[in-house]
Every structure is written in C-alpha cells, then in structure tokens.
Backbone as CSV, one residue per row, in Angstrom:
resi,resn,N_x,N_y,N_z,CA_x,CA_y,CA_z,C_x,C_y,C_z
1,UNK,2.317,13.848,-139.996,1.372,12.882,-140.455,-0.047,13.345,-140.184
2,UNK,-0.321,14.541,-139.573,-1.382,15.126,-138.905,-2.322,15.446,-140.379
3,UNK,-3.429,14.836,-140.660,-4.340,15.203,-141.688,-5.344,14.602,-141.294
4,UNK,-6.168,15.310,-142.528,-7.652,14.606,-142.598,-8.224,13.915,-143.403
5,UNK,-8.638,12.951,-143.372,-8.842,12.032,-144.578,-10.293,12.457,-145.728
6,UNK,-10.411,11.752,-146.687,-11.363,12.115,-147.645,-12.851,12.180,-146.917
7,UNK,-12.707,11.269,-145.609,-14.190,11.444,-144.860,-13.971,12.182,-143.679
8,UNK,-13.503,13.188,-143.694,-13.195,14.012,-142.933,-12.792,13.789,-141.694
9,UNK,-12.449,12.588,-141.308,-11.929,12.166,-140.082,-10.500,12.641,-139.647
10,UNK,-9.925,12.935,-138.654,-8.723,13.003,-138.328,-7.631,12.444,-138.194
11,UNK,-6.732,12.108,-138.845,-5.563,10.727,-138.482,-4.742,11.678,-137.381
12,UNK,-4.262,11.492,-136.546,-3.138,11.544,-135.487,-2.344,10.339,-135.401
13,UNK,-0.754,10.556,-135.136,0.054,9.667,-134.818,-0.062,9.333,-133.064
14,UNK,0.220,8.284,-132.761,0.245,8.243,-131.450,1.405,9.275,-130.311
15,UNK,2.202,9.484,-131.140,3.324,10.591,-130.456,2.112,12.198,-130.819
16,UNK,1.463,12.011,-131.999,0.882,13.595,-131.620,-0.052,13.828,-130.638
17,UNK,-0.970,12.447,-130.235,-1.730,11.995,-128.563,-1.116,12.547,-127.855
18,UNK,0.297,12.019,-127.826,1.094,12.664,-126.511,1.310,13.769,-126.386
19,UNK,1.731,14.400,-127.194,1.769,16.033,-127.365,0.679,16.904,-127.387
20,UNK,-0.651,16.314,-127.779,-1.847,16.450,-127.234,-2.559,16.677,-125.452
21,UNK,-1.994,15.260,-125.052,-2.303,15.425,-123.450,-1.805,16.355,-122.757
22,UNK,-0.266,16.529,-123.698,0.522,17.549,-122.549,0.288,18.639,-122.636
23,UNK,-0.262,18.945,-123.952,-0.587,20.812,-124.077,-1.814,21.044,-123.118
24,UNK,-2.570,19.832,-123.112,-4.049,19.893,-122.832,-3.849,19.926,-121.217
25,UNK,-2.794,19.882,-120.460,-2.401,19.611,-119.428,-1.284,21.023,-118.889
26,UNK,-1.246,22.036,-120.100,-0.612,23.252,-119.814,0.655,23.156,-119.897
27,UNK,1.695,21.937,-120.107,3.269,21.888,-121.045,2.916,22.832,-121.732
28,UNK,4.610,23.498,-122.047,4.868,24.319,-122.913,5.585,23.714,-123.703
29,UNK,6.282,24.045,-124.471,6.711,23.098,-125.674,7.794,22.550,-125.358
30,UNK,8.821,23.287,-124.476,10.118,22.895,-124.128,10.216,21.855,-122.788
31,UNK,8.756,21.519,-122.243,8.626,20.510,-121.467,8.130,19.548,-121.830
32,UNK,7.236,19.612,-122.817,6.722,18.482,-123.829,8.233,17.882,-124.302
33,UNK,9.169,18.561,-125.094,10.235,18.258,-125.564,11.418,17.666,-124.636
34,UNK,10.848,17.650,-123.367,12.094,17.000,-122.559,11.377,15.623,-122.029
35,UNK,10.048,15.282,-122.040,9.499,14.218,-121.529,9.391,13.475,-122.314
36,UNK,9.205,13.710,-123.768,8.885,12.998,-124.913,10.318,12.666,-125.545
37,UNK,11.431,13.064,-124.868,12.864,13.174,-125.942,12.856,13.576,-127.232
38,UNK,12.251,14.720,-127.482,11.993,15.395,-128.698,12.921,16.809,-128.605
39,UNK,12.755,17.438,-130.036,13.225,18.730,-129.834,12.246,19.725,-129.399
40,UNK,12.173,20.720,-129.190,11.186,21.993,-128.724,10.452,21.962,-130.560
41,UNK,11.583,22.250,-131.346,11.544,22.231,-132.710,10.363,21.726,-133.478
42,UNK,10.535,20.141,-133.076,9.728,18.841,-133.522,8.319,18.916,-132.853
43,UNK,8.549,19.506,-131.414,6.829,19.464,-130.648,6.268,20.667,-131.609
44,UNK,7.147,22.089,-131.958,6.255,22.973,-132.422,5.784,22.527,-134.117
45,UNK,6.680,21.612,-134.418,6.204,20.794,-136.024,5.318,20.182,-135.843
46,UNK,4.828,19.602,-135.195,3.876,18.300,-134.690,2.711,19.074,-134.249
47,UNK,2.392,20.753,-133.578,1.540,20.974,-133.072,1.270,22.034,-134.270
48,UNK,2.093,22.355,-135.203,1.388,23.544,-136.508,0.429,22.641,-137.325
49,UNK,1.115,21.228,-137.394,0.610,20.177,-138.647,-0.529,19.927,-138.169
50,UNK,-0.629,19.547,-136.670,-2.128,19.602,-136.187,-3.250,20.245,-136.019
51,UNK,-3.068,21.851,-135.907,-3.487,22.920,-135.938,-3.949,23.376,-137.838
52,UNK,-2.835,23.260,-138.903,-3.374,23.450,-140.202,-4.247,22.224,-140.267
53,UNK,-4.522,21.070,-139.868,-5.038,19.653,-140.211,-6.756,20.222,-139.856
54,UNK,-6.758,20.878,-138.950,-8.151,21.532,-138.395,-8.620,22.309,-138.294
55,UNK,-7.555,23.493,-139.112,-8.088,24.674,-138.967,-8.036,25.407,-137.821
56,UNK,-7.296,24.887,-136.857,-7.288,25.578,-135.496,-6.349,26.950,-135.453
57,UNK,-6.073,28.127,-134.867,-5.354,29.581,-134.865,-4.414,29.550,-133.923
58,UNK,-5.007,28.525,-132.891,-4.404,28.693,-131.281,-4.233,26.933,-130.847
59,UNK,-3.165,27.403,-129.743,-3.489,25.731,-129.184,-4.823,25.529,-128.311
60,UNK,-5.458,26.457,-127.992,-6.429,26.286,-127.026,-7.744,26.013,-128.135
61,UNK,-7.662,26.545,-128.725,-9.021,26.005,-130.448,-8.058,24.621,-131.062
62,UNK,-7.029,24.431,-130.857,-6.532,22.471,-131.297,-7.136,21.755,-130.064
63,UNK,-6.796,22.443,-128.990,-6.974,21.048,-127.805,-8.880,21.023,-127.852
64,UNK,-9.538,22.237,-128.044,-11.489,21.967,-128.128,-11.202,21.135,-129.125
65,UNK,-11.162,21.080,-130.229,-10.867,20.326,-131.669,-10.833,18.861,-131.697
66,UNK,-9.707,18.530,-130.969,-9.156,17.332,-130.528,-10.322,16.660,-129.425
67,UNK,-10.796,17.261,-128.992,-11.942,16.856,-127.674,-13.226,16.526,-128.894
68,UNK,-13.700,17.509,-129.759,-14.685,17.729,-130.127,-14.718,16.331,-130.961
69,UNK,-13.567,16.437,-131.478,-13.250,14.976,-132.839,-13.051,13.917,-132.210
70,UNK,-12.936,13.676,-130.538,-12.980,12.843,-130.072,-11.469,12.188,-130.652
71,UNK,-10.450,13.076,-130.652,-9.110,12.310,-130.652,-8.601,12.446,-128.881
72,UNK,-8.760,13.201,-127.798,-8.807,13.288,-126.954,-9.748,13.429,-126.175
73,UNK,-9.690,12.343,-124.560,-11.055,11.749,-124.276,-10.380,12.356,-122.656
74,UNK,-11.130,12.016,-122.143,-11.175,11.882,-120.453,-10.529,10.804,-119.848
75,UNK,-10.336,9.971,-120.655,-10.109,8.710,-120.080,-8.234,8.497,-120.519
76,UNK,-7.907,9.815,-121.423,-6.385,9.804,-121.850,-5.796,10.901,-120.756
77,UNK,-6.524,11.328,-119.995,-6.436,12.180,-119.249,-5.805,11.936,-117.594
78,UNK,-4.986,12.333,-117.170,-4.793,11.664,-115.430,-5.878,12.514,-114.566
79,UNK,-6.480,11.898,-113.818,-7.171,12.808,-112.920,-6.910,13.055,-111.925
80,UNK,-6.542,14.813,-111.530,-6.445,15.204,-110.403,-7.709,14.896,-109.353
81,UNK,-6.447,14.734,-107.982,-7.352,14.221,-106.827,-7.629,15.904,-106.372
82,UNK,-8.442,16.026,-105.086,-8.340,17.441,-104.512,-7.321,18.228,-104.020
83,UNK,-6.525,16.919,-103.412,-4.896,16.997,-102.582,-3.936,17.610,-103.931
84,UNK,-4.256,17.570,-105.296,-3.362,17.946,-106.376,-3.785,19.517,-106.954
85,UNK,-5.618,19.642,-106.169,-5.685,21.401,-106.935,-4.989,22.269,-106.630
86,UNK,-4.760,23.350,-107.440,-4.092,24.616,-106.584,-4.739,25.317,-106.055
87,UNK,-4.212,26.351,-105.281,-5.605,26.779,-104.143,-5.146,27.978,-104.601
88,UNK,-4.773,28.821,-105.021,-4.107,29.841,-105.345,-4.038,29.974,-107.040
89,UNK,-4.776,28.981,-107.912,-4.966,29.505,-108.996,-3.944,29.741,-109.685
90,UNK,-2.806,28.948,-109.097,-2.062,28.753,-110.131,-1.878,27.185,-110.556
C-alpha cells in the first residue's frame, strides 16, 4: 500500500510504521518477522514497496526518508536510558 499520492505526500500503512521503527531500531528482517507475526518474505515486501515509494537504494536512505517526511518521529521511538547504551559499541 506504500505510495505517494498526487501531492506528493506519503501514505504508509500502520503495520509499515512498525516495520519502520524496527529497522530504524537495527531488526533485521527475520526479527521484524517474528515480533510482528509476519513472514521474513512479507517484511522484505513491505520494505521494497517503501523504498520504490521514495526512491530510497538502501534501508538506511528509507529510514532518513521516513524521518525527513515526517512518517517517523521521536516520539514513535522508545528511548534508551544510559543503563541500556552499549559500552562496547555494539
């Protein structure tokens, strides 16, 4: 359902939000696909349709995209406390 309308706005489904937060959050597809009860299949359908919808190459140019278009905010976001960084960069 991932397109853009005649005023160039973005439609997203609320399941592609979700698949949104989680990439934006470093899921890979096959963990997106076990939290969401989806297939691996269906997350990588859901994240091409979003990616041709914007022109994006990569998921890392969908998730700026999604920020930039203001389909993903800060506030869809959980925020890590300090007790949750990694110290080791991973």
């Amino acid at each position: 359902m991932s397109e853009t309308s005649g005023t160039g706005r973005w439609r997203v489904s609320p399941r592609q939000v979700d698949i949104l937060v989680l990439l934006s959050q470093g899921d890979a597809y096959k963990a997106i696909a076990r939290k969401l009860n989806l297939s691996p299949a269906t997350v990588a359908y859901h994240v091409g349709r979003m990616q041709q919808a914007v022109q994006a190459r990569s998921v890392p140019a969908l998730i700026a995209r999604a920020f930039l278009l203001g389909v993903l905010t800060a506030e869809l976001l959980p925020m890590l406390g300090v007790d949750d960084l990694p110290l080791d960069g991973t």
